[in-house]
N, C-alpha and C positions, 0 to 999 in steps of 0.2 A: 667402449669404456676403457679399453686397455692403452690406447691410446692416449686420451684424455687424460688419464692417470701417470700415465706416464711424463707427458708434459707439465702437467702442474708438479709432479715430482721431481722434476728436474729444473725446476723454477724454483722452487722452494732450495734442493740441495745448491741450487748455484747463490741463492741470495739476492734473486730476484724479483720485481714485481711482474705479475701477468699483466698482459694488455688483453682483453677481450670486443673485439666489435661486431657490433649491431647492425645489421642489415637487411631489409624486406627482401625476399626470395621474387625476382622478374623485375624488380623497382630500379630503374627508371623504368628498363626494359632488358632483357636475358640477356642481351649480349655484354651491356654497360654495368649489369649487376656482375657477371662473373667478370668482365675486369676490372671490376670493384673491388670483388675480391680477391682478386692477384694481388690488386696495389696495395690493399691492408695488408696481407703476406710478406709483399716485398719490401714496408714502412715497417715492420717489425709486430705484429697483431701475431699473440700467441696461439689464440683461439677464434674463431671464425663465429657469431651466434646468428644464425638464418631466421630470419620472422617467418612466419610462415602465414599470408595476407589472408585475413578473418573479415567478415561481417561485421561482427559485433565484437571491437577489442575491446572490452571494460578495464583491462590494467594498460592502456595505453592512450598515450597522449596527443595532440593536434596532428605534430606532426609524422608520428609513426601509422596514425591511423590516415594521415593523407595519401603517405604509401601504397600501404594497404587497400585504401579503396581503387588507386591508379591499378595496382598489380591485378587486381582481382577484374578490372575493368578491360586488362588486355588478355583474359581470361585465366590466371592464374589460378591453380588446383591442388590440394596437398599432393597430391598425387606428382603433378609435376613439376612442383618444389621437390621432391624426393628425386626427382630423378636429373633436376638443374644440381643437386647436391653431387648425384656421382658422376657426372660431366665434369665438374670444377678439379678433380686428380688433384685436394688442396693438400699441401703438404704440414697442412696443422691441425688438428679435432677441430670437428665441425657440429655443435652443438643447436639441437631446431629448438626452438619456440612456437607451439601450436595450442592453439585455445581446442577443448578439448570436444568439441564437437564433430568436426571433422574426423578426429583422431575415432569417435566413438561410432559415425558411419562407415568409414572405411573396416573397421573390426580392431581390438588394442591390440590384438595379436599381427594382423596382417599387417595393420601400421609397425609394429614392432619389427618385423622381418624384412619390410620394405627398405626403415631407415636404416637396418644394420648392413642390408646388401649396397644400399646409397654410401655406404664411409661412414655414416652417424656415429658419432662415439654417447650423445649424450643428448636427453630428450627435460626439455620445462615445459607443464603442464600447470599457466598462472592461477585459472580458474578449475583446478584442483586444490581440495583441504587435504590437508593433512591427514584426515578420515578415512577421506577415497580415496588417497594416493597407492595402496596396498593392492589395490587392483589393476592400478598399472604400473607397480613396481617391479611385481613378481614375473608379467612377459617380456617388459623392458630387459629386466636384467637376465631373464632367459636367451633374450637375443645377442646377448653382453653390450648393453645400453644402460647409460647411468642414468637414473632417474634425479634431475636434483630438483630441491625442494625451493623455496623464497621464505627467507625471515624477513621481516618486518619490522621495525621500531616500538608497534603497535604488541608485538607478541609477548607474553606472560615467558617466565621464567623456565614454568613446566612445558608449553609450546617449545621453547628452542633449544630444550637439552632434547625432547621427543624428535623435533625434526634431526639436532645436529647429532643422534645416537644414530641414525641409516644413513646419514650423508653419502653421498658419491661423487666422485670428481671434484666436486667443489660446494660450499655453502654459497647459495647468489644472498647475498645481505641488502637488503630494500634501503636505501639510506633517508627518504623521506615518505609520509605518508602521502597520499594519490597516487597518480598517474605517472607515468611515465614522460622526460621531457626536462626542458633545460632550467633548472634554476640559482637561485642567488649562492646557497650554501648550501651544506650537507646540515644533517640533522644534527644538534648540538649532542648527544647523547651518542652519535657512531660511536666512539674509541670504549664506551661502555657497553653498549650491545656486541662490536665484535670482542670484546673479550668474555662477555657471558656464552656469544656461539664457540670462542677457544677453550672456555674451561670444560666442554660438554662434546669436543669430538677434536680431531686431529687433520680432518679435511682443511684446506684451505680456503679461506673465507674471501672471495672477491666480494666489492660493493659497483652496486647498479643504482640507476635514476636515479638523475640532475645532474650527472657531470657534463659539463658543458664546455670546458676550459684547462688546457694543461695544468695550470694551479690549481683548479681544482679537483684535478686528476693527482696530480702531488698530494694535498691536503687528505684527500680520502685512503690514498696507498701508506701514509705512514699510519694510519689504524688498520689495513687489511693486507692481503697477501696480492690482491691485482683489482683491478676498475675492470668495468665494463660502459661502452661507451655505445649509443644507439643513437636518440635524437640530433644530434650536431653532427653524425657521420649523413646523416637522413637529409639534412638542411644542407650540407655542401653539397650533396650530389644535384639538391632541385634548385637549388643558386648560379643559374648558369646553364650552359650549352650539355646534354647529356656526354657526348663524349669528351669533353671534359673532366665529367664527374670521377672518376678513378683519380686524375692527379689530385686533384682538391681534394680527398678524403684522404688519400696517400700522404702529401705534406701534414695536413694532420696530425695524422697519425704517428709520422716519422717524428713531429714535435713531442708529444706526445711520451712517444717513447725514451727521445733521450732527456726527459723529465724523469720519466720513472726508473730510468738506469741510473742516473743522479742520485735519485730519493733510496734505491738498493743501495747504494756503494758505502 
């Protein structure tokens, strides 16, 4: 967490937007995922977000779950997604993404201590409510692990001052309702929802799903504090020769970025 916190606070003091990408943990394959990961690093990606490949993703879209089913297919295990995390020595917070089943066989506590010894600074748990979140908030943050939550466009008033009063690390802001995955625009109502999750906590509000395109990555950073970007990093890598896959996510990314250093200044 301390780390985590630390980068978006120093995004924020510099007057910067965050870049966050999206990545299935083993997808293509280990070796071309971790220098996947280098090349988001070295294109400018503030935060690292590891999918961690599920059975059954219900918040996830065609092609995150195409992923997913590959990774799992070259037998892919949270287990060692945690431990592809503390190989990667990434030098940005590395935040997992795990559907909560997994999380709940392995133990929330041993998953907790597994991902804090992996580098984890920060754990999304999509198919937790806000109900049950208290139960994996309190090991999380015992391992010093942010638990962050997902707002929705969909959520009530009283829902997003509740999620944005325990915020950590960052608010992930949902910008369309479904699935995850690329589409036309963001939600007409974003610059109104992130300023209902700013009057209600002081975390920094990144927004996630359907960014698909620098301009759309511009469009969504002048309402929030950074993008996050998953499907179109997911679609360059299977577009093409695997070792390939790092440059093509990397260009990118590096566009990408000097959009959003533009859209800061």
């Amino acid at each position: 967490m301390k780390a985590l916190s630390q980068t978006t606070g120093a995004l924020r003091t510099d007057g910067r937007k965050a870049l966050v990408a999206f990545l299935t943990a083993g997808y293509p394959d280990e070796a071309t995922f971790a220098a996947t990961v280098r090349a988001a690093v070295a294109a400018g990606a503030d935060v690292i977000e590891v999918g961690i490949p599920f059975s059954d993703p219900i918040a996830d879209g065609p092609v995150i779950q195409a992923s997913s089913a590959a990774a799992l297919a070259r037998g892919m295990t949270l287990r060692r997604a945690l431990s592809l995390c503390a190989e990667l020595g990434a030098d940005v917070p590395l935040v997992v993404m795990t559907y909560v089943n997994p999380v709940l066989a392995m133990g929330v506590e041993a998953f907790a201590d597994a991902a804090a010894r992996a580098g984890v600074s920060g754990v999304i748990l999509p198919d937790v409510s806000f109900e049950e979140s208290p139960a994996f908030r309190a090991p999380l943050r015992a391992a010093g692990l942010a638990c962050i939550n997902l707002i929705a466009p969909t959520s009530s008033d009283e829902r997003v001052r509740d999620i944005a009063s325990v915020a950590e690390g960052f608010v992930y802001l949902v910008s369309l309702t479904g699935v995850t995955g690329a589409r036309d625009a963001a939600a007409a109502d974003l610059a109104a929802l992130a300023g209902r999750v700013r009057a209600a906590s002081a975390a920094p509000v990144y927004v996630g799903f359907g960014i698909k395109t620098p301009e759309q990555a511009r469009g969504a950073a002048r309402h929030a504090d950074g993008v996050i970007i998953g499907s179109r990093l997911l679609e360059l890598a299977a577009d093409g020769t695997a070792d390939g896959a790092p440059g093509r996510v990397g260009d990118f990314l590096a566009t990408v970025r000097g959009v959003l250093d533009r859209e800061g200044r």
